[in-house]
C-alpha positions in Angstrom: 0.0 0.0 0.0 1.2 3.2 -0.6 0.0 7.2 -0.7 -1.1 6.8 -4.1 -3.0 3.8 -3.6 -5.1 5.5 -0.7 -5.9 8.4 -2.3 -7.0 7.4 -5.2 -9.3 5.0 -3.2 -10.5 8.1 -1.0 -11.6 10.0 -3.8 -13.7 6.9 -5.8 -15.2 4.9 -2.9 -15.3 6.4 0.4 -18.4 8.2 -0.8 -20.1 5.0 -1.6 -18.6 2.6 0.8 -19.9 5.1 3.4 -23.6 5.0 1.5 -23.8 1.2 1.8 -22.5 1.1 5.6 -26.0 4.3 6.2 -28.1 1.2 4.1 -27.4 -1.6 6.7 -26.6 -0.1 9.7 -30.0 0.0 10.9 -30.3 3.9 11.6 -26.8 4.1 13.1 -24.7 6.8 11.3 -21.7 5.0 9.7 -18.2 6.4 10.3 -15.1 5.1 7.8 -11.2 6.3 7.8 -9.0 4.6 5.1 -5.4 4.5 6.4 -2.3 2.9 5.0 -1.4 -0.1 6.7 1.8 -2.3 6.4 3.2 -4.8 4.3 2.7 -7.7 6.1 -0.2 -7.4 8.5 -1.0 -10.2 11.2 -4.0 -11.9 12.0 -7.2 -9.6 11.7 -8.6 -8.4 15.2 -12.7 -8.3 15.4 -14.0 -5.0 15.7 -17.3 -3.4 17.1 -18.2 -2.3 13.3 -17.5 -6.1 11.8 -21.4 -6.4 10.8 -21.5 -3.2 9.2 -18.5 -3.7 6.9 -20.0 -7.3 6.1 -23.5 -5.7 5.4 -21.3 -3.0 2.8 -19.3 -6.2 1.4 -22.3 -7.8 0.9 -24.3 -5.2 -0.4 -21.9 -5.0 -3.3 -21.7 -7.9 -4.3 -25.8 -8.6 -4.1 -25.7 -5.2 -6.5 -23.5 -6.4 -8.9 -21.8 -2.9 -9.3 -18.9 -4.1 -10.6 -16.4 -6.9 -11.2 -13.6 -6.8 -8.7 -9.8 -7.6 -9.6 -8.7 -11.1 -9.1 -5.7 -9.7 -7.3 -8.0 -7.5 -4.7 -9.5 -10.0 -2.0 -13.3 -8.6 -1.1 -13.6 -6.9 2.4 -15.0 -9.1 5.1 -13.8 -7.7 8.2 -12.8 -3.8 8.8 -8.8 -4.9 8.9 -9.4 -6.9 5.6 -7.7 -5.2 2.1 -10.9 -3.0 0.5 -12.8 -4.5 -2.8 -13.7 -1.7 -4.9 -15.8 -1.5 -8.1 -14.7 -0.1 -11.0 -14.8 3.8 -11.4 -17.5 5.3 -13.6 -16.0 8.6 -14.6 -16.9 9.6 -18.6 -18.2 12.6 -19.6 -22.1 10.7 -19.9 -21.7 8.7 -16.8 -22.6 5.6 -18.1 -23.1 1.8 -16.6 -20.1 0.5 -18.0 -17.4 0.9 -15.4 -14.7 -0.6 -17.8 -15.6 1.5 -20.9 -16.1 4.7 -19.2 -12.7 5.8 -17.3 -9.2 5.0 -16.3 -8.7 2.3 -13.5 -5.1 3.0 -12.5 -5.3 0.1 -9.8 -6.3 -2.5 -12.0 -2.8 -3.1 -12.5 -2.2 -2.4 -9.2 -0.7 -4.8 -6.3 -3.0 -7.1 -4.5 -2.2 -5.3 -1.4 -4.6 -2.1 -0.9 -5.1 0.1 1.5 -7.0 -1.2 4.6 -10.3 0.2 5.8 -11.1 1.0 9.7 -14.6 1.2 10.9 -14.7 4.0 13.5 -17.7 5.4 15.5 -18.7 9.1 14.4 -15.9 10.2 13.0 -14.7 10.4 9.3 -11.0 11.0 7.8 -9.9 11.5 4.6 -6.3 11.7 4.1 -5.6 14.4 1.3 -8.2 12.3 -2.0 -6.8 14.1 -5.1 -9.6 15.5 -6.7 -9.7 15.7 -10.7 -12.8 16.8 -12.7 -13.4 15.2 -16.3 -16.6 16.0 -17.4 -18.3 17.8 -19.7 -19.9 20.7 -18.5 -23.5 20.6 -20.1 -23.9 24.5 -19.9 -21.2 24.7 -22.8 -23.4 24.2 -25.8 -23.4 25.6 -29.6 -26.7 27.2 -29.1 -25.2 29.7 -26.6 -22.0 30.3 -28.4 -21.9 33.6 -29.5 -20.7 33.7 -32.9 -19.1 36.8 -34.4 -16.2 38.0 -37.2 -13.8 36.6 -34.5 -14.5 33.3 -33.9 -16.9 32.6 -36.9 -14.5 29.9 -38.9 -13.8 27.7 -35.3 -17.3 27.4 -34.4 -17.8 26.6 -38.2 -15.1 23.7 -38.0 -16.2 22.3 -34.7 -19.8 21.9 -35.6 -18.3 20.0 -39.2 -16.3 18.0 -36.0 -19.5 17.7 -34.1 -21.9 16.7 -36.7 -19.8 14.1 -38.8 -17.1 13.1 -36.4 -14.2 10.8 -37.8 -15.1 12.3 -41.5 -14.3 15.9 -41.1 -11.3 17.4 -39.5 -8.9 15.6 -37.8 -7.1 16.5 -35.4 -9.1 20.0 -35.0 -7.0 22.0 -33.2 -8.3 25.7 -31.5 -5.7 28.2 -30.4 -5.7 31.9 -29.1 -5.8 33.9 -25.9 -7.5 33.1 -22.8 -11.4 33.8 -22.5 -12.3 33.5 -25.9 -14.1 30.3 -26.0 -11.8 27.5 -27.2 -12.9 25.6 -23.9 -16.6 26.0 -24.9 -16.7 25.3 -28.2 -14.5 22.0 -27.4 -17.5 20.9 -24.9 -20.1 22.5 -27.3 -18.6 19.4 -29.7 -18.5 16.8 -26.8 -21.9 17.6 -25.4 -23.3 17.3 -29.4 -21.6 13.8 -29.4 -22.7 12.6 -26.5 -26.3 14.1 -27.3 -26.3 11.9 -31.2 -24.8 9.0 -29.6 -25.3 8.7 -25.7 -23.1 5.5 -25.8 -20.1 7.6 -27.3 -16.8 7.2 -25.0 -16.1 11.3 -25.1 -13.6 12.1 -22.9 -12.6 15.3 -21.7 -10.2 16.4 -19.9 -6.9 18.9 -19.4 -3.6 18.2 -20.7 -2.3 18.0 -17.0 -5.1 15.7 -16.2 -3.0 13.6 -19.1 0.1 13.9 -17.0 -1.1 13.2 -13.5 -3.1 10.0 -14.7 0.0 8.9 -16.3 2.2 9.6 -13.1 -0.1 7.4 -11.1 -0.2 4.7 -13.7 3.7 4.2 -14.4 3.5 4.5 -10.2 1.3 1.6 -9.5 2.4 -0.6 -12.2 -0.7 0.4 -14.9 0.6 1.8 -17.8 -1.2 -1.0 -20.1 -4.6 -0.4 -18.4 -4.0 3.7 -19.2 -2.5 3.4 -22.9 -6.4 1.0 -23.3 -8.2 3.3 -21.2 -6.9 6.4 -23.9 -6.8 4.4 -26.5 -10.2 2.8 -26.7 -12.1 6.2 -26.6 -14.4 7.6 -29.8 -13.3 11.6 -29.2 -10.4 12.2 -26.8 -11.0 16.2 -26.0 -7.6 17.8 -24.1 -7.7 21.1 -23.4 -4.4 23.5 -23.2 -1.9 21.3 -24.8 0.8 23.6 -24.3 1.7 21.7 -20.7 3.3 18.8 -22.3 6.2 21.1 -23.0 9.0 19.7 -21.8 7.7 16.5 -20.1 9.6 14.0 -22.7 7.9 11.0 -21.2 3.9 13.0 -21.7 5.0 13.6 -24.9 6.4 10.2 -25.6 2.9 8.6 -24.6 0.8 11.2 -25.9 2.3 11.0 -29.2 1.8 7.4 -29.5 -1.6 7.6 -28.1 -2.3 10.3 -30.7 -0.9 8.2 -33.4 -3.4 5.1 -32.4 -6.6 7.2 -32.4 -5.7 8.6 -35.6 -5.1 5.2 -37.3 -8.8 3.6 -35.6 -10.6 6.6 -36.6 -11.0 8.4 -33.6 -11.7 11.9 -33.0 -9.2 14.3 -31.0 -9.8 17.9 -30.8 -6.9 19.5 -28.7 -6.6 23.7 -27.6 -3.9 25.8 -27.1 -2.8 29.4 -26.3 -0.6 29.6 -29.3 0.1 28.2 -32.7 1.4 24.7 -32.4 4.7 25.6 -34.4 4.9 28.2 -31.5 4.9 26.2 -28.3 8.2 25.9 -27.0 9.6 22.4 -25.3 7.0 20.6 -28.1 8.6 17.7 -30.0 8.7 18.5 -33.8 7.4 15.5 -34.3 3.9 16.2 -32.7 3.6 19.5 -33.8 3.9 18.0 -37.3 1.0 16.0 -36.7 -1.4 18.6 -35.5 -0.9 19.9 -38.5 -2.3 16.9 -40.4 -6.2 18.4 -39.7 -7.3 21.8 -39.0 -5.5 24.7 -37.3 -8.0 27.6 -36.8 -7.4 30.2 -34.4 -9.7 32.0 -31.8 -9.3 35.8 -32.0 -10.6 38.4 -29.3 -14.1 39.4 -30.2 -14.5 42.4 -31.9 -16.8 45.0 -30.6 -20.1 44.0 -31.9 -19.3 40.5 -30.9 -17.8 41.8 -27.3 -21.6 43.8 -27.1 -23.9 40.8 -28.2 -22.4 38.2 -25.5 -23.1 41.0 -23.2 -26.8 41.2 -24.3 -27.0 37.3 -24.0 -25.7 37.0 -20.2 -27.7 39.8 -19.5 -30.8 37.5 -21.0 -29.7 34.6 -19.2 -29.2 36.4 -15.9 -33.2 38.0 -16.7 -31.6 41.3 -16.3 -32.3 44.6 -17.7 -29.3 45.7 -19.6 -29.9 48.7 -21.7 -27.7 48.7 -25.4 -25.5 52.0 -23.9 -24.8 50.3 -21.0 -23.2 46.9 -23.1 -21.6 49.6 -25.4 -20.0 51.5 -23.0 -18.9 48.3 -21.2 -17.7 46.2 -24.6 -16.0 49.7 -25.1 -13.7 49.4 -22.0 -13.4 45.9 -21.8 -11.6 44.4 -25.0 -9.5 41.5 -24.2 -11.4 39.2 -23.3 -14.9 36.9 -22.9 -14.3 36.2 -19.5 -13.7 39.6 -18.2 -16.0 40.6 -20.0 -18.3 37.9 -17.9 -16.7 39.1 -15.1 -17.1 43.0 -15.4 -21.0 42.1 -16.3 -21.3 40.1 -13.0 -19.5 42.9 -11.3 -22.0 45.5 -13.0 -25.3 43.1 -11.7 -24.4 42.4 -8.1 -23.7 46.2 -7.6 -27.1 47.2 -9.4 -28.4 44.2 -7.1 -27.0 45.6 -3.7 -27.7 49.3 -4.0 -31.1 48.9 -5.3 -30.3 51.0 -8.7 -30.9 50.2 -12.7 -27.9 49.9 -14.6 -26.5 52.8 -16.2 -23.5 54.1 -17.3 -22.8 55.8 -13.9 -23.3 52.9 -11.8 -21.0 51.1 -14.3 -18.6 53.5 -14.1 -18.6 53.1 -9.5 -19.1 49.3 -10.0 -15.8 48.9 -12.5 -13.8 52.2 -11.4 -10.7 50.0 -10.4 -10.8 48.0 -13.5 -11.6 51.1 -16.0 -8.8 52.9 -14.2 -6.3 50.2 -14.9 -7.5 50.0 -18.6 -7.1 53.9 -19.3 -3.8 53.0 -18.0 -2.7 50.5 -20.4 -3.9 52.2 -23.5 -2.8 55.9 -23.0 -1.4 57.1 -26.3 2.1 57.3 -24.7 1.9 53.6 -24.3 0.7 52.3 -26.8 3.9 54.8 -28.6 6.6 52.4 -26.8 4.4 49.4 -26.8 4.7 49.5 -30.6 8.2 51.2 -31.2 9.5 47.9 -28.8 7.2 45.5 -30.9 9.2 46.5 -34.6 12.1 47.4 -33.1 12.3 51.3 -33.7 12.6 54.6 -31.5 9.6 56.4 -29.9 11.0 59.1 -32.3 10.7 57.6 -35.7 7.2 57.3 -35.2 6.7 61.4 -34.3 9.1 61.9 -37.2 8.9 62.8 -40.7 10.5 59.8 -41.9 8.0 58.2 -45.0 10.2 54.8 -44.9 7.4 51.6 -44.5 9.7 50.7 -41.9 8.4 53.8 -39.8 5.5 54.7 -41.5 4.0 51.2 -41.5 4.7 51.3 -37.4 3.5 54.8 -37.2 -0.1 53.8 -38.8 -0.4 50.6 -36.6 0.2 53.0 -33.1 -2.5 55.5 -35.0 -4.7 53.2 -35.5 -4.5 51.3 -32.2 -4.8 55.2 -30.8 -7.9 55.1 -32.2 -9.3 51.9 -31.3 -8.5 52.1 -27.7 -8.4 55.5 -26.9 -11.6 58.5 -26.4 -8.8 60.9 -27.8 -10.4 62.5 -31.4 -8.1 62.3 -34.6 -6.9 65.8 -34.3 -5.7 64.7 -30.6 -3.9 61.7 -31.8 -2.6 63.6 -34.7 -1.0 66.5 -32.3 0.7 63.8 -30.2 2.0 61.9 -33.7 4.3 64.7 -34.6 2.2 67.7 -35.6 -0.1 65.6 -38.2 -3.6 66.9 -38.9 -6.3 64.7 -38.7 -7.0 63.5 -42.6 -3.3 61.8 -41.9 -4.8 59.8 -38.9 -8.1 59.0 -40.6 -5.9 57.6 -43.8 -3.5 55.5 -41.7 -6.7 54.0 -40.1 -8.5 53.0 -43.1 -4.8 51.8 -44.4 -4.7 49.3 -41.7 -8.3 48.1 -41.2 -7.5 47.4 -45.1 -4.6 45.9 -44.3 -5.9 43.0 -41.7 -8.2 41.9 -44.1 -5.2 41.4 -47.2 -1.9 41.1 -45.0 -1.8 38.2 -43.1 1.6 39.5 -41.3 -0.3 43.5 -40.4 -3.5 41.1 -39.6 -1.2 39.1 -36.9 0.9 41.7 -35.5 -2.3 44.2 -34.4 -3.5 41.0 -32.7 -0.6 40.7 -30.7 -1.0 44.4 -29.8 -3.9 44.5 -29.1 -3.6 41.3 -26.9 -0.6 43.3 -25.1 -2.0 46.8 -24.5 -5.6 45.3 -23.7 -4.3 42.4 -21.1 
């Protein structure tokens, strides 16, 4: 028995074993601590809680809950190793302990943690608690679609609706907050809802890791590469955390290699290009490319203002279309502060007993909005791009016409524009002395520009990203 061994048992069947001891204990309240005992233990002592723990082995075993290990001996007597039934742990929660999660002690030695039956009092030594599921409020039908995200949800309802026979790998990258995580459950929860016999497992990339840790510790590794490799969608979310973990990579590469080959679907996420994530074997990032690649880009404005609308819906709040514009104004970077600054904005108008306007916005957000004029004054988003390409603060207030100035200069207009309430004769004055036809040109230039440069299109991103986060 080890630490491994007793926590993974704490956090599957304590609940239970503690449900079936409250069955046949005859009204008594039931009280269970798993400890680690040793090696070699001597010849059992009785104990005042025998008949409950035979009443839980039996119970068990009358309800067929699962098939127990041939190397794990059933409990009979509190001091007696603990029989325990298979996990169920998919995304669907199904009935079919085997098919539905990964067992790391079915490869595990026959000698398991003991269980003591104590009077009122329960201990549980540190379980380690791990979430796989799907969560059922991520769905397509309340994914906002907008300019920004409009080709991922496009590929991951192709994913979704003819699995195996559309894109494969798909794989989702961009910035925090902007819905990679729900369009991956959007697909899994579609899946599971066409086929609620599916194996759809979700889960994150250092949920990977950890469950192989505890299977190469307890002797498992064949029941984990099954477990992985028998799914119909394998979903893992931020795979930029099996940079430099050789062995994760090792097995996730060969488990990658076997869904691919039987058909199976895998949708992975990232916060950067795969070519970009440092740490990541060349040889995996060369298969990711093999399907889709589409990234996730911060919602534009109208987008930022119609997700607003829709929580407000949800919530059955009154949110008036100023109030989302004025917020989607100020808060650019992301969905999830944007979530977050709503929320903010509806427990203050809850509290104080007042509609939402644009006043009570400003109270309710004053430290946020404070830290945003902040980050985009005009003088910072001046050095943010002169450090981006490389130049001086004063090539871009010069005359100089060179593209390599005047291409800069019309990015930091333009961003000026975007993120700032200054007017174009403002942002002209502070740009050397330029009059505001100049400004208005290099913003039209640019806005031109992201639609036909691919390079312009990815380097506003980036600023944007950096002056907004």
């Amino acid at each position: 028995p080890n630490r491994f061994v007793l926590d993974w048992v704490n956090e599957k069947y304590l609940g239970r074993l503690l449900e079936l001891l409250g069955e046949h204990g005859q009204g008594m309240a039931p009280a269970l601590s798993l400890l680690i005992g040793s090696k070699r233990s001597s010849a059992p002592r009785a104990a005042p809680n025998a008949p409950l723990a035979a009443a839980a082995s039996q119970a068990l075993s009358a309800n067929s809950v699962s098939s127990v290990s041939s190397s794990a001996p059933a409990m009979a007597t509190p001091a007696a190793p603990v029989a325990v039934p298979a996990p169920v742990q998919n995304v669907a929660a199904h009935d079919e302990p085997s098919r539905d999660s990964f067992d790391p002690m079915a490869g595990a030695s026959s000698q398991q943690a003991p269980a003591r039956a104590e009077q009122r009092t329960v201990q549980v030594e540190g379980a380690l608690k791990h979430t796989s599921y799907l969560n059922r409020t991520f769905t397509f039908e309340n994914f906002v679609e907008g300019k920004s995200n409009q080709l991922a949800r496009a590929a991951a309802w192709q994913v979704a609706d003819n699995p195996k026979h559309g894109y494969n790998p798909l794989f989702l990258y961009g910035g925090v907050g902007l819905g990679k995580t729900h369009l991956m459950h959007a697909v899994g929860n579609h899946l599971l809802k066409k086929n609620p016999n599916a194996k759809v497992v979700y889960l994150h990339s250092e949920r990977f890791v950890a469950d192989m840790v505890k299977a190469l510790q307890l002797n498992a590794i064949n029941e984990f590469k099954r477990f992985y490799r028998s799914v119909d969608a394998l979903l893992i979310d931020d795979i930029q955390f099996f940079a430099r973990k050789e062995r994760s990579q090792e097995e996730f590469f060969h488990t990658f290699n076997a869904l691919l080959e039987g058909g199976q679907q895998v949708i992975l996420t990232s916060d950067r290009y795969p070519k970009e994530i440092e740490g990541l074997e060349e040889r995996l990032k060369s298969r990711f490319g093999w399907g889709l690649t589409v990234a996730v880009e911060p919602p534009e404005l109208e987008t930022r203002v119609a997700i607003l609308m829709k929580k407000a819906d949800q919530a059955k709040v009154d949110l008036p279309h100023d109030t989302a514009f004025f917020i989607a104004q100020r808060i650019r970077s992301n969905v999830r502060e944007l979530e977050g600054a709503l929320k903010r904005v509806i427990a203050h108008s809850h509290f104080m007993g007042r509609d939402i306007t644009i006043e009570l916005i400003r109270e309710s957000l004053k430290d946020l909005l404070a830290l945003q004029d902040k980050l985009v004054s005009v003088d910072n988003i001046q050095r943010t791009v002169a450090e981006y390409y490389k130049i001086k603060i004063s090539d871009l207030l010069s005359k100089r016409r060179s593209r390599s100035v005047a291409r800069p200069r019309q990015v930091a207009m333009a961003l000026s524009k975007e993120l700032t309430n200054h007017s174009l004769p403002e942002i002209g004055d502070v740009f050397g002395g330029r009059d505001h036809t100049t400004v208005l040109h290099a913003c039209r230039k640019i806005n031109e520009l992201k639609e036909s440069d691919a390079d312009i299109r990815e380097d506003y991103k980036n600023l944007l990203r950096t002056l907004t986060t």
